[in-house]
C-alpha positions in Angstrom: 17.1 -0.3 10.2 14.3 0.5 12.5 14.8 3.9 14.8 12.1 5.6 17.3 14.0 7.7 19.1 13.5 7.2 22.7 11.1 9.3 25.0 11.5 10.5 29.0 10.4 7.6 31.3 6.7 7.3 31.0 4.7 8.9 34.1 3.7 6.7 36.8 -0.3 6.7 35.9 0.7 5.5 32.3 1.1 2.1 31.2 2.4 0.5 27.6 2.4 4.2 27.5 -0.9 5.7 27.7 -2.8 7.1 30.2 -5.4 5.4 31.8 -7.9 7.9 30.5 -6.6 7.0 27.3 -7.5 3.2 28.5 -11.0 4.3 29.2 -11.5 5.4 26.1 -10.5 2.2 23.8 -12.2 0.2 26.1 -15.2 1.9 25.6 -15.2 2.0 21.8 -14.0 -2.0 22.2 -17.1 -2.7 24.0 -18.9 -0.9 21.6 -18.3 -2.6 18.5 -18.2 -6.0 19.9 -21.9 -5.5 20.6 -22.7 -4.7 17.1 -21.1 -7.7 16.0 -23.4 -9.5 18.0 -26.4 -8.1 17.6 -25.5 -8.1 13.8 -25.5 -11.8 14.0 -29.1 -12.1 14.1 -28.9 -10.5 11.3 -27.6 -13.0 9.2 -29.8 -15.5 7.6 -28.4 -16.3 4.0 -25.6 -15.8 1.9 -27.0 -12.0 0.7 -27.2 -11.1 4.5 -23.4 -12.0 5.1 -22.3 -11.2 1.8 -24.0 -8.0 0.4 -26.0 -7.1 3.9 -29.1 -8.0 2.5 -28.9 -4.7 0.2 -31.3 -2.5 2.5 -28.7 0.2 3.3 -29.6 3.4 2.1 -27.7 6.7 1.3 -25.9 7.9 4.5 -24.7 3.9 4.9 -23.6 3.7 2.4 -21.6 7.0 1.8 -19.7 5.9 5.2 -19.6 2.5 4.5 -17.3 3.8 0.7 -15.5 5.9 3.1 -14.9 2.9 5.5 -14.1 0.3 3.9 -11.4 2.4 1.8 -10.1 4.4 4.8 -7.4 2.4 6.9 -4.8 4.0 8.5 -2.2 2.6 6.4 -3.4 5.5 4.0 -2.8 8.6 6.5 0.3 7.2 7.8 1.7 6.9 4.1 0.4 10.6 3.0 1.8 12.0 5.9 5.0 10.1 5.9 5.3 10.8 2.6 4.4 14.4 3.3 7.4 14.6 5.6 9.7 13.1 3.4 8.8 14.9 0.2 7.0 17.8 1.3 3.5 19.1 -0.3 3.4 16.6 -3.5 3.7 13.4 -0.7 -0.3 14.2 -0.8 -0.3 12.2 -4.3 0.4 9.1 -2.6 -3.2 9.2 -1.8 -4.5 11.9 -5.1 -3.6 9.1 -7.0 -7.4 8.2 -7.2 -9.0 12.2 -6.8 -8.8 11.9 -10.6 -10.6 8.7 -10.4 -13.0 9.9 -8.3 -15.9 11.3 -10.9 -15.9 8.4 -12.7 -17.3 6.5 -9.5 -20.7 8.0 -10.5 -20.8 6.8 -14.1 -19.3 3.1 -12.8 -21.4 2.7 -9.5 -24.7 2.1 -11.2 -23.0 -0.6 -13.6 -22.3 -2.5 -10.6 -25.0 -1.9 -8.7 -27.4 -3.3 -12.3 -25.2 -6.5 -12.0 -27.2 -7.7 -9.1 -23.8 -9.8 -8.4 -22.2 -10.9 -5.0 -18.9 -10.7 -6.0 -17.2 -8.9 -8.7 -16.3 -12.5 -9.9 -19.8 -13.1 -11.1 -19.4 -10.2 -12.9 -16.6 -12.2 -15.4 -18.6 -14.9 -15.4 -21.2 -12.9 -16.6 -19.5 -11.3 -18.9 -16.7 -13.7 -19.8 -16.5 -17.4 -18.4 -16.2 -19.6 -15.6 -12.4 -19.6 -16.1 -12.1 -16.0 -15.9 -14.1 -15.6 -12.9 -12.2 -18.5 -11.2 -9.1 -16.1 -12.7 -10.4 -13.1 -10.6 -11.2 -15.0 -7.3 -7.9 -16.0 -6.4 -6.4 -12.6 -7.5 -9.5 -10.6 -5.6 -8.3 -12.8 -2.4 -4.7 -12.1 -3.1 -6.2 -8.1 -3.1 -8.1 -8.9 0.3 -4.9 -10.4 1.7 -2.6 -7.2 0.8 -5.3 -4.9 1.8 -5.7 -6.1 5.2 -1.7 -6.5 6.4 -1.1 -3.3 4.6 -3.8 -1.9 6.9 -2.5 -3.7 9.6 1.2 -2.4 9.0 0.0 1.0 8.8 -1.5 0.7 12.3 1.2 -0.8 13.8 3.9 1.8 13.2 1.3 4.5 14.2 0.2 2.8 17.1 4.2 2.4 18.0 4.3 6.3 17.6 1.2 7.1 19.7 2.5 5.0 22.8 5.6 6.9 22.7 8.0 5.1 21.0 11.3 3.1 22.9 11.3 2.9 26.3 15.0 3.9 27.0 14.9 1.2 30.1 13.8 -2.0 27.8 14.8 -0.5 24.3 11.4 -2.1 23.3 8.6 -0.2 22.2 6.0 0.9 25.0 3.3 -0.3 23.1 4.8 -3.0 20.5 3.0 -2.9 17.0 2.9 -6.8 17.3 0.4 -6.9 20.3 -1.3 -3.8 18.6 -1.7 -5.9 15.1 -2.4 -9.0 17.3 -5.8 -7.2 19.0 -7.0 -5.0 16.3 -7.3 -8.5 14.0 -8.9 -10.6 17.1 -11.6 -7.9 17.3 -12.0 -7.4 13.4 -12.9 -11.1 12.9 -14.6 -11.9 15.5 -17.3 -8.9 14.6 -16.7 -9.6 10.7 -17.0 -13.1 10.7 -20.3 -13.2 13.2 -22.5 -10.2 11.5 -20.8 -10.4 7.2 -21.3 -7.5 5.3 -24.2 -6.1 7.6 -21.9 -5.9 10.4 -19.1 -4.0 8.3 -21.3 -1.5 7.1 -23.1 -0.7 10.4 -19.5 0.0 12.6 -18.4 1.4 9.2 -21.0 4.4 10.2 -19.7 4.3 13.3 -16.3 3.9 12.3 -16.3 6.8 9.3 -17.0 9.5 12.1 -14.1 8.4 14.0 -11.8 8.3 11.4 -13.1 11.9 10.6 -12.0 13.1 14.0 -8.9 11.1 13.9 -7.9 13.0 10.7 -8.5 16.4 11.7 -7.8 15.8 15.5 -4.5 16.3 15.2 -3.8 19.2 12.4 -5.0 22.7 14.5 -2.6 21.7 17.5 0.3 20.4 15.3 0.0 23.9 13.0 0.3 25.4 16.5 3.1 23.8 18.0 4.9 24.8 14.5 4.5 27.6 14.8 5.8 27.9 18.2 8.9 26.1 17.3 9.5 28.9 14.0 8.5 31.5 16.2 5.9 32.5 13.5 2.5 34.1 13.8 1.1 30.5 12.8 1.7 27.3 11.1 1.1 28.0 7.9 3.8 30.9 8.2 6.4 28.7 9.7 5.3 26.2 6.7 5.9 29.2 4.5 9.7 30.0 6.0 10.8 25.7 5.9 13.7 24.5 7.1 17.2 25.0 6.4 17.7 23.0 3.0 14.5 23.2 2.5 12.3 26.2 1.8 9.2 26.9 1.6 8.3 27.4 -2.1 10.2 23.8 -2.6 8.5 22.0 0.3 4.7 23.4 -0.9 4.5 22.7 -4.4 2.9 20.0 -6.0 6.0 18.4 -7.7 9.1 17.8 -6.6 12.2 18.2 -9.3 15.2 15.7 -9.2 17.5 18.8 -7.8 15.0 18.9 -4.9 15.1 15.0 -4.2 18.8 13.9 -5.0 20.3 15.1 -1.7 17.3 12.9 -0.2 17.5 9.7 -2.6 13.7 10.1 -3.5 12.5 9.7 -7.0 10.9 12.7 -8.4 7.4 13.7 -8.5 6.8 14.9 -11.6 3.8 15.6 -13.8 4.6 12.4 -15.5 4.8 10.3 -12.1 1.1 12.1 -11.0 -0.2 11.2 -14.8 1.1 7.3 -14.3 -0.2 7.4 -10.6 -3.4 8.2 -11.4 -4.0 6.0 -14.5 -3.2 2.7 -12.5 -5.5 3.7 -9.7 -8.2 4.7 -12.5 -7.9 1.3 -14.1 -7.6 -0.9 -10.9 -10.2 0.8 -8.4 -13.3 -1.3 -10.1 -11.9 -4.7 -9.5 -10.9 -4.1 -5.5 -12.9 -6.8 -4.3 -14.8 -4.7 -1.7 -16.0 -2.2 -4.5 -18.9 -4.2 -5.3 -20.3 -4.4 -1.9 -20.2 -0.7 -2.1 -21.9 -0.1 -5.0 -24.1 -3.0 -4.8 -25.4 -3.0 -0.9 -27.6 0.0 -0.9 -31.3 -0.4 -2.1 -31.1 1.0 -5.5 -28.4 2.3 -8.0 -28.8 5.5 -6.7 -27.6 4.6 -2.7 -24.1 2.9 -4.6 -23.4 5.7 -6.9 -24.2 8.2 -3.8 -22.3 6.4 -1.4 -19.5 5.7 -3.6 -18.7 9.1 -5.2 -19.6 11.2 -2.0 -17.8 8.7 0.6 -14.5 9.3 -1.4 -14.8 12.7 -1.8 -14.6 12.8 2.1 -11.7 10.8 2.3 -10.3 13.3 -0.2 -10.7 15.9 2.3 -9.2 13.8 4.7 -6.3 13.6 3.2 -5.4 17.4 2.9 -6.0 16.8 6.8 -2.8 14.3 6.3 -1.1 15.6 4.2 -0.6 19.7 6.0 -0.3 17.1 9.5 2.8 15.6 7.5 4.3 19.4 6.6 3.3 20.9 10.3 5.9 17.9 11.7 9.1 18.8 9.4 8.9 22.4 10.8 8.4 20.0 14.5 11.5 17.5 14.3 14.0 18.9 11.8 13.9 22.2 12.8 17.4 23.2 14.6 17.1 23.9 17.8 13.5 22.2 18.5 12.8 21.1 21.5 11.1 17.7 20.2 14.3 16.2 18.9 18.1 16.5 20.0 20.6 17.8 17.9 22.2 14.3 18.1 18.8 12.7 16.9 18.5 15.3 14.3 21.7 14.6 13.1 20.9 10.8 12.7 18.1 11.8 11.0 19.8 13.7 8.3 22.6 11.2 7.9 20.7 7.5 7.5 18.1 7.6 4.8 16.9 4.4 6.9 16.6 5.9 10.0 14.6 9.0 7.9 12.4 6.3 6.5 11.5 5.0 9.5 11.2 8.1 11.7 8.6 9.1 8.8 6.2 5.8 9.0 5.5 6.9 12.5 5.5 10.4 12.8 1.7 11.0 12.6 1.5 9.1 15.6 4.6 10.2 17.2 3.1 14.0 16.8 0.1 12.6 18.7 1.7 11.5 21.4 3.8 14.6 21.9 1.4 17.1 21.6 -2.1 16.1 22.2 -1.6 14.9 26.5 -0.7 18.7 26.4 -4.4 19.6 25.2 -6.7 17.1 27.3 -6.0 14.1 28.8 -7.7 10.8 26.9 -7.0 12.4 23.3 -4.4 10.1 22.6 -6.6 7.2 23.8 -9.5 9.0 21.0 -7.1 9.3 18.4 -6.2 5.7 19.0 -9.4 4.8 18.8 -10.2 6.4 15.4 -7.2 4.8 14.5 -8.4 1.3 15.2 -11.9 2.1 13.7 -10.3 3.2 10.3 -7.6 0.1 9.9 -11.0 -2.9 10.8 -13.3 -0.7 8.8 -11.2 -1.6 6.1 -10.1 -4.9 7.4 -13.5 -6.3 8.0 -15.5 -5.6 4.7 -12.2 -7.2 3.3 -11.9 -10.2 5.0 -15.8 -10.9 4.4 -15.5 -10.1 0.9 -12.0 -12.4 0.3 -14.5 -15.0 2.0 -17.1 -14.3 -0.3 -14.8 -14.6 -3.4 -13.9 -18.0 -2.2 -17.2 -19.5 -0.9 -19.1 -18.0 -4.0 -16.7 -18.6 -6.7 -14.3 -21.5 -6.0 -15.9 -23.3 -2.7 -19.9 -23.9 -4.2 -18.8 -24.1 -7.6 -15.8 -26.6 -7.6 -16.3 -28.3 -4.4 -19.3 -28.5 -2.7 -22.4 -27.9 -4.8 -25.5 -28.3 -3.1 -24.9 -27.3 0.5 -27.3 -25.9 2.7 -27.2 -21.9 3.2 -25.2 -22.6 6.7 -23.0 -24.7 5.3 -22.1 -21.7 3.0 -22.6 -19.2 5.7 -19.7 -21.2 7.8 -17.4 -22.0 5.0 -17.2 -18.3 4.4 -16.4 -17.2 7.4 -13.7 -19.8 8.0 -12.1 -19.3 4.3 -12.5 -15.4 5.9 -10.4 -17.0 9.1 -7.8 -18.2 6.1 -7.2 -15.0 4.6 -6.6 -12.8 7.8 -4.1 -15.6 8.7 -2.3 -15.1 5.4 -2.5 -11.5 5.6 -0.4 -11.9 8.9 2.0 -13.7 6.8 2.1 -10.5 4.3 3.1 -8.3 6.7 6.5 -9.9 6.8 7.4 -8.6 2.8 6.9 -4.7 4.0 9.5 -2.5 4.3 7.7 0.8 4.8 4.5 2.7 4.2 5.3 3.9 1.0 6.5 1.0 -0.5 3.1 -1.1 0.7 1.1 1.4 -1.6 3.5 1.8 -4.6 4.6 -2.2 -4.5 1.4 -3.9 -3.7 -1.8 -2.1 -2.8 -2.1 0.6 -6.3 -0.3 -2.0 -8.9 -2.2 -5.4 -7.9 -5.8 -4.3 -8.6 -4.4 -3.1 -12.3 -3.6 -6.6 -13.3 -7.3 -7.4 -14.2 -8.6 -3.6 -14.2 -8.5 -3.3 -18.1 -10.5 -6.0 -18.7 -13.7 -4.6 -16.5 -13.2 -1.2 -19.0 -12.7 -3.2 -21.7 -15.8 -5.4 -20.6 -18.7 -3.2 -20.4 -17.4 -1.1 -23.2 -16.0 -3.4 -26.4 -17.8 -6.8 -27.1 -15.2 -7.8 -28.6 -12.8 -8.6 -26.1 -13.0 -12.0 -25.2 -12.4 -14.8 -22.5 -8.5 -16.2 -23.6 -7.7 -11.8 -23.6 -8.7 -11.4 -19.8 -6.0 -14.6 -19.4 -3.3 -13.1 -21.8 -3.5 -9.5 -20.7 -3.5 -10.5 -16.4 -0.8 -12.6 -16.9 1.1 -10.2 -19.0 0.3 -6.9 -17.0 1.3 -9.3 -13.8 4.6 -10.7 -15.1 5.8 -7.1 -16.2 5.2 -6.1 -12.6 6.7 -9.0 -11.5 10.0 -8.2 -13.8 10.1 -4.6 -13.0 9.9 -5.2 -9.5 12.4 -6.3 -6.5 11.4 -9.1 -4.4 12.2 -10.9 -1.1 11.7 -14.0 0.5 9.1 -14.3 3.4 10.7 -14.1 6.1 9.5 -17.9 7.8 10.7 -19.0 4.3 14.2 -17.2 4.6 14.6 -18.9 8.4 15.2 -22.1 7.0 18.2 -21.1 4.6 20.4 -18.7 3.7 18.6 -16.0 3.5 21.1 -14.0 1.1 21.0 -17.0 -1.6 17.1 -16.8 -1.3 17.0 -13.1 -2.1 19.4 -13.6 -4.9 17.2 -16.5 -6.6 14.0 -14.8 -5.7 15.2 -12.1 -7.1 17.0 -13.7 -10.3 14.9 -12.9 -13.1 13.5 -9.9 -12.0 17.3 -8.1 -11.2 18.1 -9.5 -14.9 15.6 -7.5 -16.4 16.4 -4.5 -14.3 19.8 -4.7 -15.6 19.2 -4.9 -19.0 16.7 -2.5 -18.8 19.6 0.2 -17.3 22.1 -1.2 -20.1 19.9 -0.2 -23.0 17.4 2.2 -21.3 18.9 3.7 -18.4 16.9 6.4 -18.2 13.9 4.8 -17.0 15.8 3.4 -14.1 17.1 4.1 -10.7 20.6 3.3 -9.8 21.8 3.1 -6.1 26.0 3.7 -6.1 28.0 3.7 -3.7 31.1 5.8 -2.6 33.3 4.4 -5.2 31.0 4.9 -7.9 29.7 0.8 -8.2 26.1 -0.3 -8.6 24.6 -0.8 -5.6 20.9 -1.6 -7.1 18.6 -0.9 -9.3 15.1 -0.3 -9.7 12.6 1.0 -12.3 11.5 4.5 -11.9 7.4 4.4 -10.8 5.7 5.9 -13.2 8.0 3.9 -16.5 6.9 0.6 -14.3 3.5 1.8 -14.6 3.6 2.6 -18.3 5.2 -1.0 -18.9 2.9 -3.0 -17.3 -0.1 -1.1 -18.4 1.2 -1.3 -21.6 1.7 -5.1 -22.0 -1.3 -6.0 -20.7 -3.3 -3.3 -23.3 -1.6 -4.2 -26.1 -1.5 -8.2 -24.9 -5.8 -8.2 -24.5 -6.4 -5.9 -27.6 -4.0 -8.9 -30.1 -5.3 -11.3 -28.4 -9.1 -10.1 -28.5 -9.0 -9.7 -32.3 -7.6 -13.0 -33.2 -10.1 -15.6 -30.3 -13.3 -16.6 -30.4 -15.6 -13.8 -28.8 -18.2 -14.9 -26.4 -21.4 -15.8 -28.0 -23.8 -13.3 -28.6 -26.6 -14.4 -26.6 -24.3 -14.2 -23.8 -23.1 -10.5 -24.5 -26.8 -9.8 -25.3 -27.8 -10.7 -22.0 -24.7 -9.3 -20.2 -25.7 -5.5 -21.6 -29.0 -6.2 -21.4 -28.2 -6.8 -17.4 -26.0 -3.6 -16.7 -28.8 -1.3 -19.1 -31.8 -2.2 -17.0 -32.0 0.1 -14.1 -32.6 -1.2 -10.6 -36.5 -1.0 -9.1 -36.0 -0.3 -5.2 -37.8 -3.5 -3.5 -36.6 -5.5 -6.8 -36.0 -9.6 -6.1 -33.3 -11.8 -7.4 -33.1 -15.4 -7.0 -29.2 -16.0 -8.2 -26.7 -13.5 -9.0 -26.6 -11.5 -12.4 -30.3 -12.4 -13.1 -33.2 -9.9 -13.5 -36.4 -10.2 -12.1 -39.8 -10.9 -14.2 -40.6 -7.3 -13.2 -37.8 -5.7 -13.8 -38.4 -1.9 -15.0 -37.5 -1.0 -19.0 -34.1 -1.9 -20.6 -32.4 1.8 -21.5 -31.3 2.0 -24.9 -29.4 4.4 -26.9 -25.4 4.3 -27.9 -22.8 7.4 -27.6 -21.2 5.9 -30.7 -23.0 4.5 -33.1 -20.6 1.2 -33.8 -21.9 -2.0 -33.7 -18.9 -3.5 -31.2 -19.0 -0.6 -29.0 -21.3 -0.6 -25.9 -20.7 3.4 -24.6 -24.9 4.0 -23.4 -26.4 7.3 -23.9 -25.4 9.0 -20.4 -29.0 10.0 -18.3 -29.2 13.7 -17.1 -28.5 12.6 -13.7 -25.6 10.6 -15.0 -23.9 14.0 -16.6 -24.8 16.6 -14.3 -23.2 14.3 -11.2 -20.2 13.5 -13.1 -19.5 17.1 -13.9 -20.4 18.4 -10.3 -17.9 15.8 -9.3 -15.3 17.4 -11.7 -15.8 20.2 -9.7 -15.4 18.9 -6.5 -12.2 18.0 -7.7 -11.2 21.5 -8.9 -12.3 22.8 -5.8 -10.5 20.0 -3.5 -7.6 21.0 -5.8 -7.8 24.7 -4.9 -8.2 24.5 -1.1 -5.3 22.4 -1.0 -3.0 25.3 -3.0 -4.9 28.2 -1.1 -3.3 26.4 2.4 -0.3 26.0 0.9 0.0 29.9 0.0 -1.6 30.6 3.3 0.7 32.9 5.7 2.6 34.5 3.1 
């Protein structure tokens, strides 16, 4: 069920439901960026121009361009839905990777030291052809994902922004279809004319919007809570809650099953957080775009810079989201606020459907509400941040899908010795390709939650173990990348509930398709609850019967992380291992530090010059490959430990504010 309540009859001066000041605004930032993407084109003269931006960025680009191409607003719209529907511990839909986050400036320099294109050169440098091959069609299948979940996030905000159903049409004033629909014409036409280059410049540009757009919104919605509580702020009327559901349950950092049964949310437990963060740990280094990030700036030190210090801002960000999220439960189920009908509230309270989808757009639904009453054009600002975080993301992954393909499948196994245009055009139509099956995508999601939880955090996971296993264990070999991927997938696969696309499910009965779609996987489910029920979720109904099931989060996590460990580790120990002079000159590759200026002529090579091979082991044992970690190395990771505390700490010293 899809519900936006419906607003008063737009004012005269407004149309699709904004303001033309609001108009003026997009527009500009339109034009804007369209002439970047031109003049980027001149840019472009090879296959490292579109594809890694010619490396010749440098620390400020590339902080914003780790902060960009990771940002969309798929993100905010999840923490802060999930904020509203869970209170204070929705912020871990997006803490998954704060844990993570310190390890970015140990793991940037190893990708940086590849001197790769595409994180599939890195298998093949490591591994085989076969495994690389492996990790191009699933780093495209990550592309794909990432770019309609950004779109779907977008979509439902945008919906929110414009206003919501116009009570005359019962359409949306702005439909998310025409707002998907632009946002990918202007993406690809910039991505595909300027590559990598292109991304990273309107990713600057982009960053600083999305910035704005995330704390735009917080001071004015904190205020208009408090108004409605009658408090002496927001983070007093945060403090008080709402009937059923207090303060001290709403602002704490788990949520107990007492607290989420009367809602029919799973709990977020210290468990669920420990699971959460694990699988984004394990799958962040094989998101295709991470290797343009670490491996576009001039030296090691611009990626492991950009990389750490870019996320660290989006971590801010998302306290921003997350305290938006909490401001609009005291906004909308508050009785007696003006922003909602007691009618509405009620339908709220009584369809968990209608709840869901009320949540995917509230961020924008806030906006629209509250900031016309600050200045005209905010909305149109906001919006425009908006569209700058969902094709910062979408562009660096559309060009590095295209790059995954044109590298890795297109030159290797089809057309060999092409000239550098030839390659330059096949990538950007293969880039054409995967924005169209991205479109397609968008037809599996249900809400914002469920596109970070189903598709976004578990994919990445499937080949994430065998980078750590990689650069750290020579033993594990070529046939355990295969064994452990295909088990860590098809444990997913099992645990998970599926659906047929939706053009698929148009030419049939769509209830027999989600029944054999779903055959094998709702077997497992069930005889997972017959013998192990308490790992799973049942749905009853009024009469007690079994509605569904599916597996709790973080027990789906352990499985899958589990089967493909223990699938890699058995079958690393009885295969062939690569051969030596391979893994010689693998670790050789990733110990020899980058010289600013430095000159490749194919990827995962060094230069005749190249500056001194470290050496050195943590542990001594001839199969382990742990290096001896630099002064710069330790003293960054451990100030990024901090930042974590202290990102950790300001987001409990708001909670506790106004007590």
């Amino acid at each position: 069920m899809s519900l936006l309540f419906a607003q008063a009859v737009p004012d005269v001066n407004k149309y699709m439901g904004l303001d033309i000041a609001d108009w003026l605004v997009l527009c500009a930032y339109l034009v804007g960026v369209t002439a970047i993407g031109v003049w980027s084109y001149k840019k472009v003269h090879d296959m490292s121009d579109f594809f890694m931006g010619g490396r010749r960025f440098g620390k400020v680009f590339m902080m914003f361009f780790a902060f960009g191409a990771g940002t969309s607003s798929e993100q905010a719209v999840s923490v802060a839905a999930g904020s509203f529907r869970y209170g204070l511990a929705g912020i871990w839909y997006q803490f998954l990777w704060l844990w993570s986050t310190p390890f970015y400036w140990i793991v940037a320099p190893v990708m940086r030291r590849m001197r790769a294109l595409t994180t599939s050169d890195f298998f093949e440098s490591r591994y085989d052809t076969s495994t690389a091959t492996l990790y191009s069609f699933l780093g495209i299948t990550m592309s794909i994902v990432f770019i309609a979940g950004g779109l779907y996030g977008c979509g439902e905000m945008v919906e929110g922004l414009s206003g919501g159903i116009n009570p005359e049409t019962g359409r949306a004033y702005f439909p998310k279809e025409i707002a998907i629909a632009a946002m990918t014409v202007m993406f690809v036409l910039y991505g595909l004319a300027g590559g990598l280059g292109a991304a990273i410049i309107t990713d600057f540009i982009q960053g600083v919007l999305t910035i704005i757009f995330s704390f735009l919104l917080l001071p004015f919605a904190l205020n208009v809570a408090a108004q409605v509580a009658g408090t002496d702020g927001g983070f007093a009327a945060l403090q008080a809650g709402i009937p059923g559901r207090p303060g001290d349950e709403m602002l704490g950092l788990t949520l107990t099953e007492e607290m989420t049964k009367s809602m029919g949310l799973e709990p977020i437990t210290t468990f669920y957080v420990i699971a959460l963060s694990l699988t984004g740990l394990v799958g962040i280094v094989v998101q295709p775009h991470i290797m343009g990030v670490c491996g576009a700036g001039k030296t090691e030190f611009e990626g492991r810079f950009g990389f750490t210090v870019g996320n660290f801002i989006k971590r801010f960000c998302t306290i921003a989201w997350t305290f938006t999220g909490l401001a609009c439960i005291i906004i909308y189920l508050s009785p007696g606020s003006d922003y909602l009908s007691g009618e509405e509230l009620t339908v709220l309270q009584d369809d968990p459907a209608a709840m869901t989808s009320f949540a995917n757009q509230v961020f924008g639904r806030a906006a629209h509400d509250i900031l016309p009453t600050i200045s005209r054009g905010l909305v149109g600002l906001l919006m425009a941040s908006l569209l700058a975080a969902v094709m910062s993301t979408c562009d660096a992954q559309m060009v590095v899908g295209s790059g995954l393909f044109t590298e890795n499948i297109y030159r290797r196994f089809l057309v060999r010795n092409g000239s550098a245009t030839h390659y330059l055009w096949a990538g950007r139509i293969s880039g054409l390709a995967i924005v169209g099956l991205s479109l397609l995508m968008l037809t599996q999601f249900e809400n914002v939650i469920q596109v970070l939880t189903r598709y976004i955090q578990p994919i990445p996971a499937f080949m994430g173990m065998s980078f750590w296993f990689g650069i750290t264990w020579r033993g594990y070999t070529p046939k355990a990348v295969w064994a452990s991927t295909l088990a860590t997938a098809t444990a997913w696969y099992l645990t998970t509930s599926h659906k047929p696309f939706q053009f698929i499910a148009a030419l049939g009965d769509s209830e027999f398709l989600q029944r054999n779609i779903d055959y094998l996987p709702g077997l497992f489910r069930g005889w997972m609850y017959e013998f192990v029920p308490s790992i799973m979720l049942a749905n009853l109904n009024d009469a007690g019967e079994i509605v569904s099931i599916k597996t709790s989060l973080p027990w789906q996590i352990s499985i899958y992380l589990a089967a493909g460990a223990i699938a890699g580790i058995v079958v690393s120990l009885t295969t062939r291992r690569t051969p030596t002079e391979k893994l010689d000159h693998f670790f050789q590759l990733i110990r020899t530090p980058v010289r600013k200026g430095e000159e490749i002529e194919t990827p995962c090579t060094l230069p005749e010059d190249h500056l001194p091979t470290e050496t050195g082991k943590l542990i001594p044992l001839k199969d382990l490959e742990i290096p001896t970690p630099s002064v710069l190395g330790m003293v960054g990771f451990a100030c990024a430990w901090a930042v974590v505390g202290g990102i950790i700490w300001l987001t409990m010293t708001l909670a506790k504010l106004g007590t």
